[in-house]
N, C-alpha and C positions, 0 to 999 in steps of 0.2 A: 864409217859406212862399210859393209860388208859385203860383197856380193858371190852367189853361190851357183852353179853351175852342174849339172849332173848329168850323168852317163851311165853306158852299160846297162839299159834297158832293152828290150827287143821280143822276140817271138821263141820260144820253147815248149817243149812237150812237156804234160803233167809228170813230172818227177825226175823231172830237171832241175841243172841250176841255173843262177844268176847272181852276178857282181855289181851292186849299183856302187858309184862314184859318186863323193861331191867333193868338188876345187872351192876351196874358199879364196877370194881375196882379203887383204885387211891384215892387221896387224893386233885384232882383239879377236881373232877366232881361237888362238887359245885360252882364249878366257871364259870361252863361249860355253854354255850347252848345246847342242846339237842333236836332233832329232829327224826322226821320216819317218812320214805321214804315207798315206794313199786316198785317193779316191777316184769310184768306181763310176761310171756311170749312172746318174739318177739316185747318187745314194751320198752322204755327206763323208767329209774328211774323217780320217780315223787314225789313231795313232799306231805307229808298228813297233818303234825303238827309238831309245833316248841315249843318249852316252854323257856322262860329266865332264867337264874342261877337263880334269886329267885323267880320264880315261879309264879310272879306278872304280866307275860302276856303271853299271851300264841296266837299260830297263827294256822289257818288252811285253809286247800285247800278248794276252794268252793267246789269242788268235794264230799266232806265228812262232810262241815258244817252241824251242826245241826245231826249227828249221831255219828259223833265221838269225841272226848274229850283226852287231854292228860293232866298227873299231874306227880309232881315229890315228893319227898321225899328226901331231902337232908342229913337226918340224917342216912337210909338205903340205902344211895347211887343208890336208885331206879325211874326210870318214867314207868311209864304206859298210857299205850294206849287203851282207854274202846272205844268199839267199839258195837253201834247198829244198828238194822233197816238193818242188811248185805242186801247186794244185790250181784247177781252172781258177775257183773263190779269189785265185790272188792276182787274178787278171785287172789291172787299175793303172792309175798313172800315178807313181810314187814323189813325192816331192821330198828334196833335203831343207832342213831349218834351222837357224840360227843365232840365238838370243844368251843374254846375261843369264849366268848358270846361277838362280834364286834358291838351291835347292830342294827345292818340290816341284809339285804337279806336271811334269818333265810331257806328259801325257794330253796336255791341252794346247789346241796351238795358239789362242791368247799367252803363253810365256816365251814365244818366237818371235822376235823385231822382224826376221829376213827371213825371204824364202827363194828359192829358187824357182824356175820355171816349169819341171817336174819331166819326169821320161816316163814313156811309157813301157808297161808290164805287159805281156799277154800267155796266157798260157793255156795251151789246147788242150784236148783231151782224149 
């Protein structure tokens, strides 16, 4: 059982930044893929970024190339999601995810067992 935990969401001006947090508990999060997701109000879940159990690839939505970034830490059971350059569009509530690293489809979130409870994003304009 894995549970996940995230942080470092809040309120920022368009071209700002932002650090999301996720704490994992469990002793298979290294083994994990881990990914975050977001979703917007009225609009379904979307994928932003994937990372591999070891850290050595990492994926992201065009959507947020080139502004956002994700890394892990396998020894503090942690990944982060650095986030710049906001724009209002990225205003949502971001969830961090979980699951056995299958290596593909990193981008769907049927390949995540866990999810956390998700922080929210906002960003003015």
């Amino acid at each position: 059982q894995v549970q996940l935990v995230e942080s470092g969401g809040g309120l920022v001006q368009a071209g700002g930044s932002l650090r999301l947090s996720c704490a994992a508990s469990g002793r298979t999060f290294r083994t994990y893929a881990m990914g975050w997701f977001r979703q917007a109000p009225g609009k379904e879940r979307e994928f932003v970024a994937a990372i591999r159990w070891s850290g050595d690839f990492t994926y992201t939505a065009d959507s947020v190339k080139g502004r956002f970034s994700i890394s892990r830490d396998n020894a503090k059971n942690t990944v982060v999601l650095q986030m710049s350059s906001l724009k209002p569009e990225d205003t949502a509530v971001y969830y961090c995810a979980g699951g056995p690293d299958t290596g593909s489809r990193y981008y769907l979130p049927i390949v995540y067992d866990y999810w956390g409870r998700g922080t929210q994003v906002t960003v003015s304009s």
